[in-house]
C-alpha positions as CSV (number, residue, x, y, z in Angstrom):
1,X,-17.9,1.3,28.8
2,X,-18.8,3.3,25.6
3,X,-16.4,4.5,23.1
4,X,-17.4,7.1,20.7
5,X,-15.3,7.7,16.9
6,X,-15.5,11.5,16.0
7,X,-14.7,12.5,12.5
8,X,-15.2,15.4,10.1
9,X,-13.2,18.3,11.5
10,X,-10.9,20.6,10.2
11,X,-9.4,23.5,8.6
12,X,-12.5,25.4,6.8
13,X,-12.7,29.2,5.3
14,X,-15.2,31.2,6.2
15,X,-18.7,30.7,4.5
16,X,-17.7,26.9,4.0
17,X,-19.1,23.8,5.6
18,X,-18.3,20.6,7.0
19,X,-19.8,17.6,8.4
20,X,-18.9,15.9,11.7
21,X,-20.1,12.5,12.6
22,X,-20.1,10.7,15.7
23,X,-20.4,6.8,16.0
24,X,-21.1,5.3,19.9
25,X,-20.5,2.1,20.7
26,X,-20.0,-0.7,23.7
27,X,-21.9,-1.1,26.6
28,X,-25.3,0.6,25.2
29,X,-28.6,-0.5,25.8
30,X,-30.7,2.4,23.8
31,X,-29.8,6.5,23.2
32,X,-32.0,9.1,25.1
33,X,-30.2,11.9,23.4
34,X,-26.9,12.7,21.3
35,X,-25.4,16.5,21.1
36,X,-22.4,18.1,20.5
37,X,-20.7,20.8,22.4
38,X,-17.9,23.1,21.7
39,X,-15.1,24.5,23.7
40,X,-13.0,27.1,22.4
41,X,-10.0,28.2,24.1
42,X,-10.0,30.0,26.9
43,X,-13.8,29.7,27.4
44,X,-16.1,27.3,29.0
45,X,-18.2,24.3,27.1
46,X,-21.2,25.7,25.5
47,X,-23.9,23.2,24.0
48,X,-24.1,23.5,19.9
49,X,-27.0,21.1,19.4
50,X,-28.7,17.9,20.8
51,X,-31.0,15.6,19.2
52,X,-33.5,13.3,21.5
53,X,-34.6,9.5,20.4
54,X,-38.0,11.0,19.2
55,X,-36.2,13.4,16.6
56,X,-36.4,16.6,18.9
57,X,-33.8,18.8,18.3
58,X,-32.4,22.1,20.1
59,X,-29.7,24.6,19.3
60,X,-27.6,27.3,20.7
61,X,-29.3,30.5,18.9
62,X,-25.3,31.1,17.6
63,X,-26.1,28.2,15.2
64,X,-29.8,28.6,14.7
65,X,-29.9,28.3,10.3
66,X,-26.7,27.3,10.2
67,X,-26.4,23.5,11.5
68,X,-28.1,20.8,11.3
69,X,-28.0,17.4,13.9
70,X,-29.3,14.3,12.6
71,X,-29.0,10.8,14.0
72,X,-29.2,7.4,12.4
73,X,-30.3,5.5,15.4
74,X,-29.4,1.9,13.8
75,X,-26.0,2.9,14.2
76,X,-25.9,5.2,17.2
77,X,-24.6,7.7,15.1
78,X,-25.4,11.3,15.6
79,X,-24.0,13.8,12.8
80,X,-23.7,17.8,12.7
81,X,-23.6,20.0,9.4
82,X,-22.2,23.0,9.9
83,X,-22.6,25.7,6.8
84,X,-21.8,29.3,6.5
85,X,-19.2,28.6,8.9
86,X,-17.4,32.0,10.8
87,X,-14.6,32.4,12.5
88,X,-16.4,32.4,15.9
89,X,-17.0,28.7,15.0
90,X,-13.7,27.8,15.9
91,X,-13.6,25.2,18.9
92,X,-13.2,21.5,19.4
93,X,-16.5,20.1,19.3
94,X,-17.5,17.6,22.0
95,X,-20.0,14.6,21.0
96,X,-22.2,13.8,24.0
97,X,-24.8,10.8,24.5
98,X,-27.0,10.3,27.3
99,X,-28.2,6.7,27.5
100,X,-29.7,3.8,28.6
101,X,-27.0,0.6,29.9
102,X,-29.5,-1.8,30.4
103,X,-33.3,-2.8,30.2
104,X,-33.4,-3.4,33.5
105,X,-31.6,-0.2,34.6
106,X,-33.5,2.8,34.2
107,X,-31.4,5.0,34.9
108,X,-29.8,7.2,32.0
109,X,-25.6,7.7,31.6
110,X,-23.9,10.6,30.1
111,X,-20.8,10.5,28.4
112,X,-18.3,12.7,26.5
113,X,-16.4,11.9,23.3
114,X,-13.1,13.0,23.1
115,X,-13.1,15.8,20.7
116,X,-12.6,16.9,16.8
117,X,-10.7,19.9,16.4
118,X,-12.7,22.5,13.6
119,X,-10.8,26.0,12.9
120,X,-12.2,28.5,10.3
121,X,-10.0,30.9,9.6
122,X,-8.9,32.6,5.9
């Protein structure tokens, strides 16, 4: 299986920041792509950002200027700035990663981390 450690969420006013960082690990062969999503309530997952193995990168056009995804592959870590945070913001923010189990299985596996909570509000 793969287990995923989210961090960097929170409470934030609007205009602020914050970073949230992602860690996979366990049964992981090499990572296609990392992203994060967000779910607010009442409203159905929307992708944020996702970041390939090559460094390509794609983002809702909500965020466009505003965040940031990065990856440090040696450590299957994906990571997400967030600045000028609003209050539309507000959702728990999903890390995804779509990878590779095996050398000798090509086939790619998705999977969800469980969630960090951001809320920008005054």
């Amino acid at each position: 299986q793969v287990q995923f450690v989210e961090s960097g969420g929170g409470l934030v006013q609007p205009g602020g920041s914050l970073r949230l960082s992602c860690a996979a690990s366990g049964y992981i062969f090499s990572i296609y792509a990392m992203g994060w999503y967000r779910q607010a309530p009442g409203k159905q997952r929307e992708l944020v950002a996702t970041i390939t193995s090559d460094e390509s990168t794609n983002y809702a056009d909500s965020v466009k200027g505003r965040f940031t995804i990065s990856r440090d592959s040696a450590k299957n870590t994906v990571y997400l700035q967030m600045n000028s945070l609003k209050p539309e913001d507000t959702a728990t923010y999903y890390c995804n990663a779509d990878l590779y189990r095996s050398a000798f299985d090509r086939k790619r596996y998705n999977y969800w981390g469980q969630g960090t909570q951001v809320a920008v509000s005054s």
